[in-house]
Each structure stands twice: as structure tokens, then as C-alpha cells.
N, C-alpha and C positions, 0 to 999 in steps of 0.2 A: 443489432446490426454490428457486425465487423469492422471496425476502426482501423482508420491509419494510424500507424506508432509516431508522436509526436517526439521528434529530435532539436527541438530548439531549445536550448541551454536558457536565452533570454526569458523563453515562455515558464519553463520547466523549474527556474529559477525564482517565481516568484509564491509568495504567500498564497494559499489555497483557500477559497471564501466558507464558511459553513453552509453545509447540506441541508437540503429542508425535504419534504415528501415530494413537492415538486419534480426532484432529482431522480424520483424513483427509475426512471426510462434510462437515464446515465448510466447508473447501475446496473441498467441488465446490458446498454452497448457493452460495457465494461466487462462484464461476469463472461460474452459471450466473446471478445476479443481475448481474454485469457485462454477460452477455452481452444481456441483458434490457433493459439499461440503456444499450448501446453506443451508439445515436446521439447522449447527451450524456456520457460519462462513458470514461477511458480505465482506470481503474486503481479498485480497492477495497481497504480493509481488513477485517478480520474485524468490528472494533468496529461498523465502517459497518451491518453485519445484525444487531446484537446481541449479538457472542461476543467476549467480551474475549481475544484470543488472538493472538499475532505470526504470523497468516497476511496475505496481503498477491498479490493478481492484481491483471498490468497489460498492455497491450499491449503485447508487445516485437516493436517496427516489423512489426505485421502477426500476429505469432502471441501466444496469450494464452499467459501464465509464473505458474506459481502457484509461491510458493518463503516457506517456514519460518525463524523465526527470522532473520530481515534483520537486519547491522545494516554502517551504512558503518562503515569501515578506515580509508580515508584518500577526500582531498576537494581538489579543487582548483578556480581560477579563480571566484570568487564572482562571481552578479550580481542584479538585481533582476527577478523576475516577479511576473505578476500571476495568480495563480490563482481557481479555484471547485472547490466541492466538492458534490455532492448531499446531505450532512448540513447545509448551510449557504445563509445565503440570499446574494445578491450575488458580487464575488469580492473578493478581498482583497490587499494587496501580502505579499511574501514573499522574502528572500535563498535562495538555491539557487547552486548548483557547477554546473558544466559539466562536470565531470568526478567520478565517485566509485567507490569500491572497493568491493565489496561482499560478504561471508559471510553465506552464507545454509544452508539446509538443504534439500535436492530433497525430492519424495514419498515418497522412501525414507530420509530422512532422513541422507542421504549427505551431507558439506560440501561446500560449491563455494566458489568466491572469482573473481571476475570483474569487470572493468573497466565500466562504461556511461558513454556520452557522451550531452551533447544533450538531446533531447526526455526519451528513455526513462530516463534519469538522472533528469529532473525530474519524472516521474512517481513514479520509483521514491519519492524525497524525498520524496514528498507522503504515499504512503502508509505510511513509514517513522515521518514524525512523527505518522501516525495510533497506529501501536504505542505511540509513548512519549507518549500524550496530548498531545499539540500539534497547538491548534486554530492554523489560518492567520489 
């Protein structure tokens, strides 16, 4: 189902609880409010619809990636962008990596651990600081 875009900084602001299989329904509101939202928007968090919870869809180069419990490992080459967010108005400046490691948990809540460069690295970022309450 298609979610309203949550805009409250106090909600948006706080710590995001870990995902269980439970959550799996979250994840697909979510996967299918992205998709709803694709002409402006690459990537969501759970908090973004309402559900304080480390789920996190993003484009990865062309196909959509829903993945649990993100968190980077390791981080490299820092530089300065400028993002926006559909919780927020305008965009904002922001440090981001070019490069990050990342552990996460699939639909099955299997580990994975994987490298991203680039774009999809800074997407990932963006919605990772959604998890841990950090507004851009």
C-alpha cells in the first residue's frame, strides 16, 4: 500500500528499532511507496512512511533492493554532496564516501556484507542516516 510521506523532524529524528520478519508487510508499503514516488525520489526509509524500523529500499543501478538492518563496516574517500529528501523541503549540503561496506539482512534475514560505490553508495547513505535519526 501507498504511504503518506512522513514530515515530522521530531518522528524522523529519532533512533530506528531493528527489523524482524514480522516487518516483512513494512517493506513491501515501502518498496511500493518508492515506487509511487520514482520520478522524484531514489531510495526510502521505513521512518519516511511512519514505521520507526531499519528497513531501507533503494535503486540499485536499475533494480529496486529492500535490505534489513543496514549498517556500514567500513567507509572510504569522503566528499561533499548536495542532497533532498521527500520528508524535507529544499536540499541540503552533506559529507558522504564514495565508497562503503555494508551488513545488512536480505528478506530472509540471511547476513549479507557487500561493497557499493558511487551513486548507489550515496543513496544507500542517505537512507542509513534515516535509521539512525539523521536529518540532512
Amino acid at each position: 500500500m501507498v504511504k503518506e510521506i512522513m514530515k515530522d523532524i521530531a518522528f524522523l529524528s529519532q533512533k530506528a528499532e531493528p527489523a524482524a520478519p514480522a516487518d516483512l508487510p513494512v517493506a513491501a508499503d515501502l518498496l511500493e511507496t518508492l515506487r509511487a514516488h520514482r520520478a522524484g525520489c531514489v531510495g526510502m526509509a521505513a521512518n519516511m512512511i511512519g514505521v520507526n524500523k531499519r528497513i531501507i529500499v533503494f535503486d540499485n543501478e536499475g533494480e529496486y533492493m529492500v535490505i534489513f538492518n543496514a549498517e556500514i563496516v567500513k567507509k572510504s574517500e569522503p566528499y561533499e554532496a548536495e542532497e533532498g529528501c521527500l520528508s524535507l523541503t529544499g536540499t541540503r549540503k552533506t559529507k558522504r564516501w564514495k565508497s562503503i561496506k555494508v551488513r545488512w539482512q536480505n528478506e530472509k534475514f540471511q547476513e549479507r556484507l557487500k561493497t557499493f560505490t558511487g551513486w548507489t553508495a550515496q543513496i544507500i547513505q542517505h537512507e542509513i542516516d534515516h535509521c539512525n535519526g539523521i536529518i540532512i
